[in-house]
C-alpha positions in Angstrom: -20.2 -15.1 -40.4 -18.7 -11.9 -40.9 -15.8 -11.0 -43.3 -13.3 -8.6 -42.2 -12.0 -5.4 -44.3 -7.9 -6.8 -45.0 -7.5 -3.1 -45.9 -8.0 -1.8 -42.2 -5.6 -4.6 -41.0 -1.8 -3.1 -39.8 0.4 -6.2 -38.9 3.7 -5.5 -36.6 6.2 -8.6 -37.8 8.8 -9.9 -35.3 11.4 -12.3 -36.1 12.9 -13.1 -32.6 15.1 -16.7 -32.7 13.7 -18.6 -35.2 10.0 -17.1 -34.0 7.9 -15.3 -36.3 4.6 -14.0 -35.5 2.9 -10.8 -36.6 0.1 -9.0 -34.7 -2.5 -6.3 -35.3 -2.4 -4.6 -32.2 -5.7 -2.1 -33.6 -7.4 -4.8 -34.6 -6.7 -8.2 -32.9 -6.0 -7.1 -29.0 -9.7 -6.1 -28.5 -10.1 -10.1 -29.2 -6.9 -11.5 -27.7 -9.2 -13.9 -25.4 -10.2 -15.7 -28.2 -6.8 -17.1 -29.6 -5.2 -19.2 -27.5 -1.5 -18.2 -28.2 -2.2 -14.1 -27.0 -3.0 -12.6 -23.5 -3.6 -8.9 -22.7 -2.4 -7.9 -19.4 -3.0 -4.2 -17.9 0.5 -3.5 -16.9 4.0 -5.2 -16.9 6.6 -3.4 -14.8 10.4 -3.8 -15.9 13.2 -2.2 -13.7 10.6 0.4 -12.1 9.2 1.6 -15.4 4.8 0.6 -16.0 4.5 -0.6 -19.4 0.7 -0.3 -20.2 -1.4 -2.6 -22.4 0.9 -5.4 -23.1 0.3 -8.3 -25.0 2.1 -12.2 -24.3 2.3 -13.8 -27.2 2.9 -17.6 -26.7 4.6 -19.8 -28.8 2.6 -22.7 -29.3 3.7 -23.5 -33.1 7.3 -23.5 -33.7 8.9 -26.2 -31.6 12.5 -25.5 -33.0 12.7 -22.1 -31.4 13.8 -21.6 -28.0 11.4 -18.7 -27.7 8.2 -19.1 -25.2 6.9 -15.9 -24.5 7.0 -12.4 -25.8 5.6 -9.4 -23.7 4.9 -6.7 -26.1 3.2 -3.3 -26.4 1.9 -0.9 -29.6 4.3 1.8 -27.8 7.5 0.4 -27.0 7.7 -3.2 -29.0 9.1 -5.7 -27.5 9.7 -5.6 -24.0 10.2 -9.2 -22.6 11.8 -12.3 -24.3 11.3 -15.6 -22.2 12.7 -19.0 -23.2 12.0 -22.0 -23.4 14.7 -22.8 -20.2 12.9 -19.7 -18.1 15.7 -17.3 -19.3 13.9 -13.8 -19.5 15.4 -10.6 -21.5 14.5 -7.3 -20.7 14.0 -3.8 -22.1 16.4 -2.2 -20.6 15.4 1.6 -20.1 
């Protein structure tokens, strides 16, 4: 088993409705198959804009928040806020 080099680790923190999560977007995307609560999709597209290399983070811990899914990119943060209920936020440009 490797261990990894903390010191090259970035985190992002997000605090969205009682949701917290943090992600290494240098680090942790290239292995976003292997955790079960993070996809990486090519491209989202919000109101005619292409939002490249975007990551849905799931919430599968934190049963109090109302949060389900966060699309999010390196470039732009957060650009997608779906609930529990199917209500989605956008980025608006």
């Amino acid at each position: 088993m490797e261990q990894s080099d903390a010191s090259n680790m970035r985190y992002f923190e997000y605090k969205i409705l009682d949701f917290d999560f943090k992600i290494d977007f240098d680090n942790e995307i290239a292995f976003a198959d292997d955790f079960p609560y993070m996809e990486l999709i090519d491209n989202l597209i919000i109101n005619q804009k292409t939002y490249i290399n975007v990551v849905i983070y799931t919430n599968t811990e934190n049963q109090v928040s109302n949060v389900l899914k966060v699309f999010l990119n390196k470039e732009n943060g957060i650009l997608r806020i779906q609930t529990k209920e199917n209500i989605i936020w956008d980025l608006i440009n």
